[in-house]
Structure formats: C-alpha cells, structure tokens
C-alpha positions as CSV (number, residue, x, y, z in Angstrom):
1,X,47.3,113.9,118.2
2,X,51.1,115.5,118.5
3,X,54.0,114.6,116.2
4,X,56.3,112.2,118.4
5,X,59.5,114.2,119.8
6,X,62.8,113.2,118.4
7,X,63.7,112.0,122.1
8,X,60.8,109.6,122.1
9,X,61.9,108.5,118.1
10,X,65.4,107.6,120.3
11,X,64.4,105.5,122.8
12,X,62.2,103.1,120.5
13,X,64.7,102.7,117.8
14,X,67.0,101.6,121.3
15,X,64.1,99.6,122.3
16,X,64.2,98.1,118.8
17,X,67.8,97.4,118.6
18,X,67.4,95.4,121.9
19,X,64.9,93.3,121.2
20,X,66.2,92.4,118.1
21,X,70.0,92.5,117.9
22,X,72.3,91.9,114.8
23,X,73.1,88.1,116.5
24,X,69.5,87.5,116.4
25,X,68.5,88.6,113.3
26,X,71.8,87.3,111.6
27,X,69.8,83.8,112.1
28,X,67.4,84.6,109.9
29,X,68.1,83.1,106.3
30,X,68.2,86.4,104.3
31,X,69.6,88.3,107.1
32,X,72.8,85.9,108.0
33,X,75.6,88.3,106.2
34,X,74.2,91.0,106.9
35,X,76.8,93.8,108.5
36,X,76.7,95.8,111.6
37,X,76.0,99.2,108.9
38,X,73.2,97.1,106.9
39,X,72.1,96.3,110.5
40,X,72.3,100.3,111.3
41,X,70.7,100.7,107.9
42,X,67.8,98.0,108.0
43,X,66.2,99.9,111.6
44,X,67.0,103.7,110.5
45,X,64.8,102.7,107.1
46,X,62.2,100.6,109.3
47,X,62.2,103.9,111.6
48,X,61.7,106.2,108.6
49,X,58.6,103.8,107.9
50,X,56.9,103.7,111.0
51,X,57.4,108.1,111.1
52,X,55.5,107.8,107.4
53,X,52.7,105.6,108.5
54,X,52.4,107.6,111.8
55,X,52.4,110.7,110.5
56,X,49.6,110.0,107.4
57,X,47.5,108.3,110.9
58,X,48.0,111.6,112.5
59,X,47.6,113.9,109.2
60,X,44.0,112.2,108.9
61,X,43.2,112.0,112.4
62,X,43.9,115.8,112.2
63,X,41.3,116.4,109.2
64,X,38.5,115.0,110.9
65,X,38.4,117.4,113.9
66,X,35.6,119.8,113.1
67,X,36.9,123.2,113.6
C-alpha cells in the first residue's frame, strides 16, 4: 500500500469542507461560535488524524509482506 499523494490529501479535505460546511456545523451545540479559522483549524487537525491512523494502517500492512 502507497502513501496518499498530497494532491489526493487536497481533494478530500475539499470533499470534507463540502459536506460539512461551517453553517452546518455551527448548528451543532459545541460548535455554534466557532470561527471561520477554528473552522480551518478543526479539518487541518482532523486531516492530520486521518494521515496518522493511515499511515500506522499502512506502516503494519507494510511489515507483514514476507520479503
């Protein structure tokens, strides 16, 4: 399994940011002050998670290939 491209890492955060937009998710409860950076801010650190969790899948996947 390859790393994602920086390209493809573009296009989902866009896809993110239109499925959920800062109107929607200012009708959450805990979300409803949030600002357009804290919006900015809230998908670049649930990007940075995803990259994590993907790469640890990947880093394991990698380990059991027999060589």
């Amino acid at each position: 399994m390859k790393k994602p491209t920086r390209d493809s890492i573009d296009k989902a955060t866009e896809r993110v940011k239109n499925r959920v937009t800062l109107a929607q998710l200012r009708l959450i409860p805990k979300y409803k002050n949030i600002t357009q950076e804290g919006y900015e801010l809230l998908v670049k650190n649930a990007e940075i998670f995803a990259i994590l969790i993907l790469q640890a899948y990947i880093a394991v996947n990698n380990s059991n290939i027999p060589s």
